[in-house]
N, C-alpha and C positions, 0 to 999 in steps of 0.2 A: 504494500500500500504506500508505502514512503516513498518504494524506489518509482511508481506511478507518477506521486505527486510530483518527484524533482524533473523527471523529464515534463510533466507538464506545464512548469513554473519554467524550465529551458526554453519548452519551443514555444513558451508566452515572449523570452525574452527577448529571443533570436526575431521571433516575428516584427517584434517592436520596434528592434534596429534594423530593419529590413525595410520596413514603411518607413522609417525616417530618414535611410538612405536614398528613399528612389523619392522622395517628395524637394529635396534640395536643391533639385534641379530643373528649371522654371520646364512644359513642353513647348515645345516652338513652335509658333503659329504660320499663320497664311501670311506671305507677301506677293508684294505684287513683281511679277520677273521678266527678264527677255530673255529671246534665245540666243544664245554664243552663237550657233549657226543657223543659217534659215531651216526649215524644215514643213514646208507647208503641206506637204504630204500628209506628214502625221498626224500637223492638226487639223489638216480636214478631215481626216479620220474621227478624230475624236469628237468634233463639231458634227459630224455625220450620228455618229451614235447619242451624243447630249439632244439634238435634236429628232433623234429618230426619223429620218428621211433617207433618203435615196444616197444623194450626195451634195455637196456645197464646193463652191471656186474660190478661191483667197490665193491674195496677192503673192508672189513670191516671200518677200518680206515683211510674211506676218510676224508678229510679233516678236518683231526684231528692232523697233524704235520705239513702239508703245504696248504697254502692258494689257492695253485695252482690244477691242476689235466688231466693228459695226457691221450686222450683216443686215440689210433691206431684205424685203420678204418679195420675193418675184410674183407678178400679179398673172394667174393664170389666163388665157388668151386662146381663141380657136384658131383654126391653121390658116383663116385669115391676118390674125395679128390683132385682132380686135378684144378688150377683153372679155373676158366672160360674167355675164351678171353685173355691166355695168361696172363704175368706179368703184376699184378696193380698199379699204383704207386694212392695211397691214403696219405693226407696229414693227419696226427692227427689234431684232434679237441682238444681246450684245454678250462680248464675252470675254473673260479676262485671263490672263496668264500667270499664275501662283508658284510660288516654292516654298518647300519647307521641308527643308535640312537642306538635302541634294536631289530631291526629288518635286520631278514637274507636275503640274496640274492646268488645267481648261476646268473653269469654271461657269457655267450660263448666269445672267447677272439674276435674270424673272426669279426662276425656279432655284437658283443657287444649285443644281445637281453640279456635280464635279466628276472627273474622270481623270485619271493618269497618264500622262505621256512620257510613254517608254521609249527606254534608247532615243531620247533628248538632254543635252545639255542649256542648264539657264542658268543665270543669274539675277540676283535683288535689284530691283528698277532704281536707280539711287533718285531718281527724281521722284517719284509719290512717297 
């Protein structure tokens, strides 16, 4: 019964410096980043799935001067060119580029959903 209680009064103690060692350390949040290299491949990728569509066009060098990135909503049109159902009003989607540690992120601004962009390098925007 004794030798019970000591290891219980141990791994009360052990536990104790164990949460007060991993609390010391702030977690690192979301910043806003660009990319070291272009890569618009990727993040149309990633923009494809955040939005759930087919696919999206971006400039070569997204998010490679602003952290940010505007996309218009393309207004649907029959194979005249004219559009369908009259004048659309469509809000842009906007979308922003994060890190936190060494790892990228796209994030949609509405919905706040986020997605990981793998095998990209970025870095912390020093301007926002």
């Amino acid at each position: 019964m004794k030798i019970l209680l000591a290891i219980s009064m141990a791994a009360a103690t052990l536990g104790l410096t164990g949460c007060l060692a991993q609390s010391s350390e702030p977690t690192p949040k979301l910043q806003h980043a660009l990319l070291v290299e272009p890569n618009s491949a990727k993040v149309a990728e990633a923009i494809t799935q955040l939005l759930h569509s087919s696919q999206v066009q971006l400039a070569d060098d997204v998010f490679v001067t602003s952290s940010t990135v505007t996309l218009e909503q393309l207004n649907h049109k029959d194979p005249q060119g004219n559009p369908i159902m009259g004048k659309q009003l469509n809000m842009p989607d906007q979308f922003e580029l994060m890190i936190k540690g060494e790892r990228c992120f796209v994030r949609h601004l509405d919905s706040k959903a986020t997605i990981e962009l793998k095998q990209v390098l970025c870095k912390i925007n020093p301007q926002r």
